[in-house]
VOSEVEX-908022 format. One record per residue (C-alpha): x, y, z. Coordinates in steps of 0.05 Angstrom, whole numbers. Each point is the difference from the previous one (the first is absolute). Layout:
<atoms>
      x      y      z
      X      Y      Z
...
</atoms>
This chain:
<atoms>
      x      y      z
   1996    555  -1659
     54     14     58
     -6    -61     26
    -47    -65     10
      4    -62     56
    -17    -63    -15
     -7    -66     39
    -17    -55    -58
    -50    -56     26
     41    -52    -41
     53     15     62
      3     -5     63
    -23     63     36
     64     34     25
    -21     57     44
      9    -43     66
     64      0    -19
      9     79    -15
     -3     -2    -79
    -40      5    -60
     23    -47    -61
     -8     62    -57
      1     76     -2
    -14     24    -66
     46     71      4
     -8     60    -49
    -36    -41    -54
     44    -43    -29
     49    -21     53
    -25    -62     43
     39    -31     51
    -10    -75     28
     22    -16     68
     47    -50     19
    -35    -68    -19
     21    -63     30
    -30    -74      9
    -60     16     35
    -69    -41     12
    -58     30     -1
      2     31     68
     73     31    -13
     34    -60     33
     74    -21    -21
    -14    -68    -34
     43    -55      6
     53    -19    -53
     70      5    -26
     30     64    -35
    -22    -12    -64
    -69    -14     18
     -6     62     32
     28     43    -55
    -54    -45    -42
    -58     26     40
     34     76     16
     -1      8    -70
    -70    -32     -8
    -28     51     49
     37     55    -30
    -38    -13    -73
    -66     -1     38
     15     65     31
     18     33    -69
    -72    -38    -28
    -29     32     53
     30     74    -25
    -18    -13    -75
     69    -28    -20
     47    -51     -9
     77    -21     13
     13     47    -77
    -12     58     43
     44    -12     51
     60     50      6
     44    -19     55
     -8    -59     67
     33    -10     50
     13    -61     34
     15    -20     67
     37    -58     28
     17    -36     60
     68    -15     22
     22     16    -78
     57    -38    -34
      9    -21    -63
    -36    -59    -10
    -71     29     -3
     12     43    -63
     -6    -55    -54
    -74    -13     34
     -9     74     -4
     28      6    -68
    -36    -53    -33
    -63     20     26
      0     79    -19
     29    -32    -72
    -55    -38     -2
    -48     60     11
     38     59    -40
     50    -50    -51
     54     41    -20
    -25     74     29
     -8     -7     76
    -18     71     38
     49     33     39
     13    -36     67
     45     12     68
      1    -69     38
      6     14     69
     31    -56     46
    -41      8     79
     16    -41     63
    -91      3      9
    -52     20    -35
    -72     15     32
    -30    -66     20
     36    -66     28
     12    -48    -58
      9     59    -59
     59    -16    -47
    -20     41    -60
    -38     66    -16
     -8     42    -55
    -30     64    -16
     -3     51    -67
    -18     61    -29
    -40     -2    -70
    -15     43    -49
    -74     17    -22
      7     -4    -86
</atoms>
């Protein structure tokens, strides 16, 4: 297999935005597209930080259901946020601790003035591994 789309039904549909949530590449590589706190439509919903890293991170596990995996395969994120200081990286930190314990994936944290739609603080996307 070279590579493989897919748009999951358990998310929103992204291609009026210009994106597909998964492309399966060469077999065992699978890469999730940036996830953020998104209704069913792909709308920003409400909230503080931390409740939108709650549901980015939500939508990112149904995305890697959706391929046949699960957070243990994930390799590397990378996570986006708005107007970036310090103070959102406990939130952060607890919450990939809480997912991975003690052996989180590799991550670059990216600090951005925007992101895609009005109201986005958080996103997150990763590549997995196929076992």
């Amino acid at each position: 297999m070279a590579l493989r789309i897919e748009n999951p039904t358990t998310l929103h549909d992204p291609r009026p935005f210009g994106y597909s949530h998964i492309a399966h590449v060469s077999g065992d590589l699978v890469l999730i597209a940036g996830q953020y706190a998104s209704d069913a439509e792909g709308h920003p919903v409400e909230g503080d930080f931390a409740a939108q890293v709650e549901l980015a991170f939500a939508n990112l596990g149904k995305a890697l259901e959706a391929a046949g995996l699960g957070y243990e395969h994930v390799a590397q994120l990378r996570t986006f946020i708005v107007d970036h200081d310090v103070s959102p990286l406990e939130v952060l930190g607890r919450k990939i601790g809480e997912i991975w314990g003690d052996t989180p994936p590799v991550q670059t944290l990216l600090g951005v003035a925007k992101l895609a739609l009005p109201g986005m603080l958080f996103e997150v996307d990763a590549t997995a591994v196929r076992p």
